[in-house]
C-alpha positions, 0 to 999 in steps of 0.5 A, spaced: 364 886 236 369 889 232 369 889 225 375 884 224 370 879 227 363 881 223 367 880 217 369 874 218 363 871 221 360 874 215 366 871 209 364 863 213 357 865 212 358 866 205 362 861 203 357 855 206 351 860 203 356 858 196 357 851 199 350 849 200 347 851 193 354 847 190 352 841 194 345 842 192 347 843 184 350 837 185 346 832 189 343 826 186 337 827 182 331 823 182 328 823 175 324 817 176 323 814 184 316 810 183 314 807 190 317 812 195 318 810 202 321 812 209 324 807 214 329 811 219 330 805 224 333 801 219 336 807 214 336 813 218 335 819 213 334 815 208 329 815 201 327 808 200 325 807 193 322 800 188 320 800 181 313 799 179 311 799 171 318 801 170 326 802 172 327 807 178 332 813 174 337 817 177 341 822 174 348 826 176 352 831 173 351 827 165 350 820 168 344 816 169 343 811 173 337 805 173 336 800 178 329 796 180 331 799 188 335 803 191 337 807 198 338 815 197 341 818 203 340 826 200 344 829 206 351 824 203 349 825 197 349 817 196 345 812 192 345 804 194 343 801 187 340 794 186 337 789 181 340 790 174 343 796 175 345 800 170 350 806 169 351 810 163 356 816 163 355 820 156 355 816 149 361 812 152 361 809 157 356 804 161 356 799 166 351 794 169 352 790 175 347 787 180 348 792 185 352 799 185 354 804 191 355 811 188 358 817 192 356 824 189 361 828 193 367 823 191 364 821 184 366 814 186 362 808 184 363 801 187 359 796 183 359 787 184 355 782 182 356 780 174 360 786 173 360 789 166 364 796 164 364 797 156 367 804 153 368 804 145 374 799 146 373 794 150 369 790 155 371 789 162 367 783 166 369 782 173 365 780 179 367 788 184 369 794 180 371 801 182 369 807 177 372 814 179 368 819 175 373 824 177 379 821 175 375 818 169 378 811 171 377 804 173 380 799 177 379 792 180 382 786 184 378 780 185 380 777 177 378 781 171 377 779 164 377 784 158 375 783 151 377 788 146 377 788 137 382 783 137 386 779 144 382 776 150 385 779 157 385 776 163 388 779 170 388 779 178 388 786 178 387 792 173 386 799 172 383 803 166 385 810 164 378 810 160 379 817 157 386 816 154 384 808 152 390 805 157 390 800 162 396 797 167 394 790 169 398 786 175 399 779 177 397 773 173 396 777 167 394 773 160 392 775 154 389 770 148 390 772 142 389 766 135 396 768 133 399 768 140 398 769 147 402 773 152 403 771 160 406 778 166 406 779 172 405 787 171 404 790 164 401 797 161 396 796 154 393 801 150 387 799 146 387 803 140 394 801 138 394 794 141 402 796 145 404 793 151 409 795 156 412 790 160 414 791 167 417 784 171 417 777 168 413 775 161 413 771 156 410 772 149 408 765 145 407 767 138 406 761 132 414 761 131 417 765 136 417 765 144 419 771 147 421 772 155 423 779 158 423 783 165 422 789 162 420 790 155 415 792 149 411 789 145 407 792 139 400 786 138 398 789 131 405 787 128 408 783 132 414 787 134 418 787 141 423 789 144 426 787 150 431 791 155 432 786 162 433 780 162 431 777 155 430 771 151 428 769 145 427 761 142 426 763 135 427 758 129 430 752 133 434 757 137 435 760 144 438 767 144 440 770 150 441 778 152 441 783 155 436 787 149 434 784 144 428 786 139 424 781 134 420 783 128 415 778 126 414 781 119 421 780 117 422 774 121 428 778 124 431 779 131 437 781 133 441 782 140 445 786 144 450 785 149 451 779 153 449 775 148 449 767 146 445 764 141 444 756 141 443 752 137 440 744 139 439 741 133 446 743 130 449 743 137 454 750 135 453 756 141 454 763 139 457 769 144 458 777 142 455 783 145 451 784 137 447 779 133 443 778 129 438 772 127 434 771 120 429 766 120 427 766 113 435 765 111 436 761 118 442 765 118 446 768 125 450 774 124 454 776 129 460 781 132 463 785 138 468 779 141 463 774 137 466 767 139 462 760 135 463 755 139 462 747 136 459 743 142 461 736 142 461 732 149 469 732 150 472 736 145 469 743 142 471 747 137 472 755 138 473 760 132 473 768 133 472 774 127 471 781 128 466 779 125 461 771 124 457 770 121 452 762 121 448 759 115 444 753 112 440 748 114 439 744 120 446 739 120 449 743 114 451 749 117 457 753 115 461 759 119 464 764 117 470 768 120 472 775 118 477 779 119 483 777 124 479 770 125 482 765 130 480 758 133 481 753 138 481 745 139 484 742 145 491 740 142 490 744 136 489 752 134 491 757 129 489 764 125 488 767 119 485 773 115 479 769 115 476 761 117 471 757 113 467 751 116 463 746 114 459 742 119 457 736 114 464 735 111 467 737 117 472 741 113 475 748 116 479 752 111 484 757 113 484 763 108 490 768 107 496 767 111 494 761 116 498 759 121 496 752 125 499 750 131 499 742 134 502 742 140 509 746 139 509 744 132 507 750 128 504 750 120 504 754 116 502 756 107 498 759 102 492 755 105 490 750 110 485 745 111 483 741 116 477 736 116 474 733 122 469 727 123 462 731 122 459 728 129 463 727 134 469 733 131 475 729 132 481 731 127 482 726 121 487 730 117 490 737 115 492 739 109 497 745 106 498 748 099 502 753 097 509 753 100 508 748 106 512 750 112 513 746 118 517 749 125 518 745 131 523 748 137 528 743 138 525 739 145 532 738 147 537 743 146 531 749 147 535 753 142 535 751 134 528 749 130 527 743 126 524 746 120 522 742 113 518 745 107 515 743 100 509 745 096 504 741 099 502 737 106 498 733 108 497 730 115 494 725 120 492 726 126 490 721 131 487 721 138 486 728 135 493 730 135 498 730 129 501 723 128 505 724 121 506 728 116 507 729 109 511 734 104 511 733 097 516 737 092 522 741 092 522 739 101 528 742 104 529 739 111 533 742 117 534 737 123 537 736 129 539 729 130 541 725 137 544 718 139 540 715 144 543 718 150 540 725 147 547 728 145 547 732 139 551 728 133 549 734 128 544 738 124 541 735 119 540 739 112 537 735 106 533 736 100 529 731 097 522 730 093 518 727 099 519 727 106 514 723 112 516 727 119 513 722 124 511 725 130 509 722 138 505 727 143 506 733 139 514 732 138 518 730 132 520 723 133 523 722 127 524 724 119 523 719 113 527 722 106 523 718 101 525 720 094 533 722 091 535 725 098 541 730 098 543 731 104 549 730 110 549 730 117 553 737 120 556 737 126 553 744 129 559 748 131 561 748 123 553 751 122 553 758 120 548 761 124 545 763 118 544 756 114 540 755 120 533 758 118 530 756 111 529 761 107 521 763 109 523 763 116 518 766 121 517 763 127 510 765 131 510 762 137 508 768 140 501 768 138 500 761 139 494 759 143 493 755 149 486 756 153 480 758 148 480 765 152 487 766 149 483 766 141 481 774 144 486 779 143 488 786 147 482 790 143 478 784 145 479 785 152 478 792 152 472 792 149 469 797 153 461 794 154 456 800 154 450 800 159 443 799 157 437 803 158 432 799 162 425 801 162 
């Protein structure tokens, strides 16, 4: 035999000499095994022990275990334990159950029956659980309800990191709590910080918040989250949607990121941005990034954009606020100004600094504007200038000239929601282009006066009423000077005039460049 053979032969004898006394270090100890017996046809190789004036003990590398029977199989290095059985693994963890399986080589235990796994933190009552000693784990997946200091938590299936206080819960995951309850499908809990990680479809029901999101956290303490997938939160009345929204139960505050709308039922008024954020406490919306308030009504809504929106008052009195660049849309009527003010009980919308309105073609413009609507139904009543009203219509026929009238101040009706006559008050100055009945061109009316009525019919000037001292002629247009054409004051936008809700959103808002968010 040569001496590479010996050696081997000799290293696999040691190492089953170390492996026996290994094994044999490890094997499960009787500490108190009461009434003996053998029954090798029924257990072969098998220890039977039963309880006589005290429980059977066994113990294994710091854990001890007592049942009222039990089957020791020495050459496994197994135990099947019966009858009120109780494992205890330091000062910390303990588990009772009606029957518990225990491999010493794996370290693994398999309790069932009435199941009752307690650490410092928790509780854990199911009817089978599975104990990984080496792993310092549990697990379960025929239903398990844990209690800790403060939520109550139900779940089909559930993991327990024992040694770092964290557990992971799959499939009709509840958690019942005084203040709220929490329903997921997958979900991550810490017992010492009370955190909870979201991963698929859930839904927190707080006292005066509810919160869904597929991928999120939620601090149960505090009652914090944030959600990152999927995410909702009805909140005071309102519905908020978006891609990522956080609420903070403490501060009654929540805000919302990209893809955002924020609905308001009882005051029928829709908020869409990529940022916003909600106020409980002063039941107020701010919002930005392509923020866009839109009053619902059945037929006919209202749209207004700013930089910047921002919602306020309570149910039925709310007031929007537009900011920076502020436009609006209603079918039949649009405009733009520095910024827009509007009163949901007056049904007044003011347009601050430079406004410019649009009826149709006929555009208005002044120092200020007013425009009230009924405050239910939003149909228009009357609009209202101050401060050097100007009115400019492009002449329908000849498609060249514009119809122009001015004054200090205007006042308007509107009827079937369009503009049905208008009056100009003080120094009014009139440029108009007058037809005879087969629709030639007679001449340019130019007429001064203290007050004049423009009537109009489907959005055009149909006719002009010169009420107080007019002083004026009818021109034929070839002796018009080009010049005398234009008031003084001219400026035509017909440019920017809107047409459609999208057109409210400039170039910068349509290039607005949306960042990804992180999910998970």
């Amino acid at each position: 035999m040569n001496r590479l053979l010996l050696y081997l032969l000799w290293a696999f004898g040691g190492f089953q000499l170390l492996w026996a006394q290994s094994t044999t270090e490890k094997r499960i100890e009787v500490v108190y095994g009461a009434n003996y017996a053998k029954n090798e046809a029924l257990y072969p190789g098998a220890s039977l022990f039963r309880k006589d004036n005290q429980r059977l003990h066994f113990r294994h590398r710091g854990a001890d275990l007592w049942c009222d029977t039990a089957i020791l199989y020495p050459a496994e290095n197994k135990i099947k334990a019966s009858g009120s059985v109780v494992l205890i693994q330091g000062d910390s963890i303990s588990m009772e159950a009606e029957r518990i399986d225990y491999d010493g080589i794996l370290l693994l235990a398999k309790a069932s029956g009435s199941v009752v796994l307690k650490n410092n933190t928790m509780t854990l009552v199911s009817e089978e659980v599975f104990m990984d000693r080496a792993l310092q784990q549990a697990y379960y997946s025929q239903w398990g309800e844990i209690q800790d200091s403060q939520n109550k938590l139900t779940s089909q299936k559930g993991r327990l990191y024992m040694d770092l206080d964290q557990y992971e819960f799959k499939e009709k995951v509840h958690i019942e709590h005084p203040d709220y309850t929490v329903d997921a499908e997958k979900m991550d809990y810490w017992t010492t910080t009370k955190e909870v990680y979201f991963h698929g479809p859930s839904r927190i029901r707080g006292k005066d918040y509810d919160f869904y999101c597929e991928q999120g956290y939620y601090n149960s303490i505090i009652e914090r989250g944030h959600g990152t997938k999927n995410t909702k939160i009805w909140y005071d009345k309102k519905e908020v949607f978006g891609d990522s929204i956080y609420f903070d139960k403490a501060r009654s505050f929540a805000s919302a990121t990209q893809n955002i709308k924020v609905l308001d039922t009882i005051n029928k008024n829709l908020i869409k941005a990529h940022y916003a954020e909600v106020y409980k406490e002063k039941d107020s919306v701010f919002a930005t990034k392509k923020a866009v308030f839109i009053s619902l009504v059945e037929k006919d809504s209202l749209y207004v954009h700013g930089d910047q929106l921002m919602v306020t008052g309570p149910e039925n009195e709310r007031v929007m606020r537009a900011f920076k660049d502020a436009r609006f849309f209603k079918q039949g009527l649009s405009g733009r100004s520095d910024s827009i003010h509007y009163s949901q009980k007056s049904g007044v919308t003011q347009l601050i600094r430079q406004p410019i309105v649009w009826n149709g073609d006929t555009q208005l413009t002044g120092d200020s504007i007013q425009i009230k609507a009924h405050p239910i139904t939003n149909d228009l009543d009357s609009l209202k200038v101050v401060g050097n009203a100007f009115v400019i219509s492009l002449d329908t026929i000849s498609k060249q000239g514009y119809n122009q009238a001015k004054g200090k101040k205007l006042n308007g009706r509107f009827v079937n929601n369009s503009l049905d006559r208008i009056q100009l008050l003080q120094n009014t100055e009139v440029i108009y282009y007058v037809y005879d009945d087969d629709q030639n061109l007679m001449g340019i009316d130019k007429t001064v006066c203290s007050e004049v009525w423009m009537y109009l019919k489907d959005n055009e000037l149909e006719d002009i009423k010169f009420i107080t001292s007019p002083d004026g002629t009818v021109t034929p247009e070839k002796e018009f000077l080009e010049a005398d054409k234009k008031l003084e004051g001219f400026q035509w936008f017909g440019t920017l005039q809107m047409k459609k809700p999208e057109d409210i959103f400039d170039v910068n808002d349509l290039k607005w460049d949306m960042p990804k968010t992180k999910k998970g």
